[in-house]
C-alpha positions in Angstrom: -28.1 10.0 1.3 -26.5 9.1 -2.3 -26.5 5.4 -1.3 -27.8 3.0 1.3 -25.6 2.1 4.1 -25.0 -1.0 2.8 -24.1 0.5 -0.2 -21.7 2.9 0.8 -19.4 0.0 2.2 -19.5 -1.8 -1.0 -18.9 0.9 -3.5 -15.9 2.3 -1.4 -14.3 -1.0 -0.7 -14.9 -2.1 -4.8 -13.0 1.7 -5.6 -9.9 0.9 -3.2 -9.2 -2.7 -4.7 -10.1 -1.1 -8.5 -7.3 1.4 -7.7 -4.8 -1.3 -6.6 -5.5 -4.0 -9.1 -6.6 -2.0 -12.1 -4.6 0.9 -12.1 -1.4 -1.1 -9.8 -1.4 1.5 -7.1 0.2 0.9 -3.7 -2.5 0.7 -0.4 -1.0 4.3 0.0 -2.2 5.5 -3.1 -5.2 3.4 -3.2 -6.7 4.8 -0.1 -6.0 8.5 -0.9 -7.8 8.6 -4.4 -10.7 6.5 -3.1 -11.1 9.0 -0.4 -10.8 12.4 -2.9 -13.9 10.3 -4.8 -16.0 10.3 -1.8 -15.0 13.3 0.0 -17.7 16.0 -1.2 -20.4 13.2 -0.4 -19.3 13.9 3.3 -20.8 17.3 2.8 -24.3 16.1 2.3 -25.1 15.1 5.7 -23.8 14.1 8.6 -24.9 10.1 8.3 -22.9 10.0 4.8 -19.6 12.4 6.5 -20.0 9.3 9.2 -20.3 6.4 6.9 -17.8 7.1 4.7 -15.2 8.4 6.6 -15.8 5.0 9.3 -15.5 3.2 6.3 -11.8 4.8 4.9 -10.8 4.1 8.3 -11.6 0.7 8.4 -9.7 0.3 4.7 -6.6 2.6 6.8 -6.0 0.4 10.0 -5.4 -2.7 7.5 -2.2 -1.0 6.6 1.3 -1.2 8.1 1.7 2.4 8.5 -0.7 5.7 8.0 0.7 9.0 6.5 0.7 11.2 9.5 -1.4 14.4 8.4 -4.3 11.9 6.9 -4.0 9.5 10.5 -4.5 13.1 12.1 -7.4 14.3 9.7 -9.1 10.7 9.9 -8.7 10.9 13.9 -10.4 14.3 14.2 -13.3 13.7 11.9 -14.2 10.3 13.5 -13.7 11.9 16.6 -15.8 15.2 16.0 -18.8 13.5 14.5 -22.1 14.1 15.7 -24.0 10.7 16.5 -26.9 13.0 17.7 -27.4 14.6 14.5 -27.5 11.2 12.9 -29.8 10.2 14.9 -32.1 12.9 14.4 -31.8 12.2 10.5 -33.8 9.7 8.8 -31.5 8.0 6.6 -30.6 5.2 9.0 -32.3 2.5 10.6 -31.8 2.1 14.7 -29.9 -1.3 14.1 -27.4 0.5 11.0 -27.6 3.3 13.6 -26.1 1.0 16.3 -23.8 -0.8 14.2 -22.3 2.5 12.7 -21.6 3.6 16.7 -19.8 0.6 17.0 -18.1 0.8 13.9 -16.8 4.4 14.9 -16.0 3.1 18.6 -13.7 0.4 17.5 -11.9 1.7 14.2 -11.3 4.7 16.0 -9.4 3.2 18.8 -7.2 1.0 15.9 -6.7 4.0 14.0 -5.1 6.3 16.9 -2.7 2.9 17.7 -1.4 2.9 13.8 1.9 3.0 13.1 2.7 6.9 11.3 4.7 7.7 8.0 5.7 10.8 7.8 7.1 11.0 4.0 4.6 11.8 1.4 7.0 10.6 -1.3 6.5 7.2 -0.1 3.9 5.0 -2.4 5.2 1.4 -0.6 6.0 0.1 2.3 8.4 -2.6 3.1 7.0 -6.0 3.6 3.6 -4.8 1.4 5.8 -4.0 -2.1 7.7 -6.9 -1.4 4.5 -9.3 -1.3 3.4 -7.3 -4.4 7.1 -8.5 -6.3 6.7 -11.8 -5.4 3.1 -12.4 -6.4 3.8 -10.7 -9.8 6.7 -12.5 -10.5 5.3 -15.4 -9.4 2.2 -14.6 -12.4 4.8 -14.3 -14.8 6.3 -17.1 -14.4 3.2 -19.6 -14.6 2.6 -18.3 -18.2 4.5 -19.3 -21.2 6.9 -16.3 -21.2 10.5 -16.2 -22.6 13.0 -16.8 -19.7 14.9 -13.3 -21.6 11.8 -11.0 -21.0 11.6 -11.7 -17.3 13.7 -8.6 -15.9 12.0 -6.7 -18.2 8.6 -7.2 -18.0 9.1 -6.7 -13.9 10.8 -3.4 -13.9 8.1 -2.7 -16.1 5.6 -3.0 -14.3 7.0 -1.5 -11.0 9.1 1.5 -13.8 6.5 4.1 -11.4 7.7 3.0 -8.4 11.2 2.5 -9.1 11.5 6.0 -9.8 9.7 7.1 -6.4 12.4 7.0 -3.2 15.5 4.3 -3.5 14.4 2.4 -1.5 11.3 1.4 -2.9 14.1 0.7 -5.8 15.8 -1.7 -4.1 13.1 -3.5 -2.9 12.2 -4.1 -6.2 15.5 -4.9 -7.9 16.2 -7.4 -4.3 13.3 -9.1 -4.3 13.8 -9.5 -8.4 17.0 -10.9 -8.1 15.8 -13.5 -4.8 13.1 -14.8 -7.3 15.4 -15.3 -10.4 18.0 -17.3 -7.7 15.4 -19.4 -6.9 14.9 -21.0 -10.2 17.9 -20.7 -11.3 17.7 -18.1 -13.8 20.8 -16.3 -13.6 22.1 -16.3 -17.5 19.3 -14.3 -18.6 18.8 -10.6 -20.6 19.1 -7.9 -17.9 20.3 -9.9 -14.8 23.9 -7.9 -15.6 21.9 -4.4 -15.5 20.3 -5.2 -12.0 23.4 -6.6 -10.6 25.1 -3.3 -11.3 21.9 -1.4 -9.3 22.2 -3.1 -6.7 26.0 -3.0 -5.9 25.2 0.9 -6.0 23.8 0.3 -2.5 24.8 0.8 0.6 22.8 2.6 3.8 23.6 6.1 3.0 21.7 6.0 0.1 18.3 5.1 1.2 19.4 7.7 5.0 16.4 9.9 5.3 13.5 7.5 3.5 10.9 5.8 5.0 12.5 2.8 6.2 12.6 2.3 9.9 16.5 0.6 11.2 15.2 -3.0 10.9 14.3 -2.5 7.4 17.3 -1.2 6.5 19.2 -3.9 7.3 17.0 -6.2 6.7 17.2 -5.0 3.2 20.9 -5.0 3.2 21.3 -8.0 4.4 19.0 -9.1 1.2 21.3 -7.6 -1.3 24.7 -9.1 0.1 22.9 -11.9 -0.2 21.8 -11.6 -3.5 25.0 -10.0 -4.7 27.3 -13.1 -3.4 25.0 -15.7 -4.9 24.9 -14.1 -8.0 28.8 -14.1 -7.8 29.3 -17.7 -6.9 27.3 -18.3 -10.1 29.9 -16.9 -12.5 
């Protein structure tokens, strides 16, 4: 093998969260370059096709949803791997040996129960780049930044993903506007610019994307929100 067991688990895990918090990629995007790293390694044996395909699987059942052809791919792989063969290879000891089975055993079982996204546009999900606006804005404004370059410095930041479905623009501008309400900073460069985003809405324009009915209006329930507070301040 390339790398211990042990190792294996900690170099894939430390690529995934590099990919999310240095290079700001969604768990979507995350996942899918990590795996295109280790992917020729699975051709060396079958212990390192088993340990690091167990151990994307395992990073794969923590999200909301799975991309349907990689859930399929992951499902088949787990499921055609030969613990005989391992066996017979002397790269693992019988207790990493026993541990891997389990491993398999349980992530599989999680993995085929996984929720399925079928849109390979799709970088975010729902609730996941909401939590990702929040804490960032939430950053933002701990540090001593000018009030003005709030709205900019967010849009910024999610500029990428903004431009991937509508949705995953609305999200952003929504949850923008919800954190500006909330401390009052409604008077400010750009807050005009969002306001007139959001107004664009309505559910035909995000019919067809990723989000499921609840999300929807969920969502659209956020922006009349957001849209009549930002009127009663005026």
């Amino acid at each position: 093998m390339n790398y211990s067991y042990e190792e294996y688990l900690e170099y894939i895990n430390e690529t995934y969260i590099e990919y999310k918090e240095d290079e700001k990629m969604s768990n979507k995007e995350a996942i899918t370059r990590t795996f295109n790293e280790y992917d020729m390694l699975m051709e060396e044996s079958e212990t390192d096709k088993a340990i690091i395909s167990i151990t994307i699987a395992e990073i794969l059942v923590s999200h909301s949803k799975i991309f349907n052809t990689f859930k399929n791919y992951m499902i088949e792989t787990l499921s055609g791997l030969n613990f005989k063969l391992i066996e017979q290879e002397p790269e693992l000891t019988q207790e990493q040996y026993i541990d891997l089975l389990a491993r398999k055993k349980q992530v599989l079982k999680q993995l085929e129960t996984k929720l399925s996204d079928y849109y390979p546009r799709v970088c975010w999900y729902y609730e996941e780049l909401t939590n990702k606006v929040n804490k960032f804005f939430d950053h933002i404004n701990k540090v001593d930044l000018n009030k003005n370059e709030i709205v900019f410095k967010v849009l910024q930041r999610f500029e990428r993903d903004c431009k991937n479905t509508l949705s995953e623009k609305f999200i952003v501008y929504t949850t923008l506007t919800e954190n500006l309400l909330k401390i009052n900073c409604t008077q400010i460069e750009g807050i005009e610019t969002v306001k007139q985003e959001l107004q664009l809405f309505s559910m035909e324009t995000i019919h067809g994307e990723q989000l499921v009915e609840e999300e929807k209006r969920k969502l659209e329930s956020r922006i009349d929100k957001v849209l009549f507070q930002l009127n009663e301040v005026k």
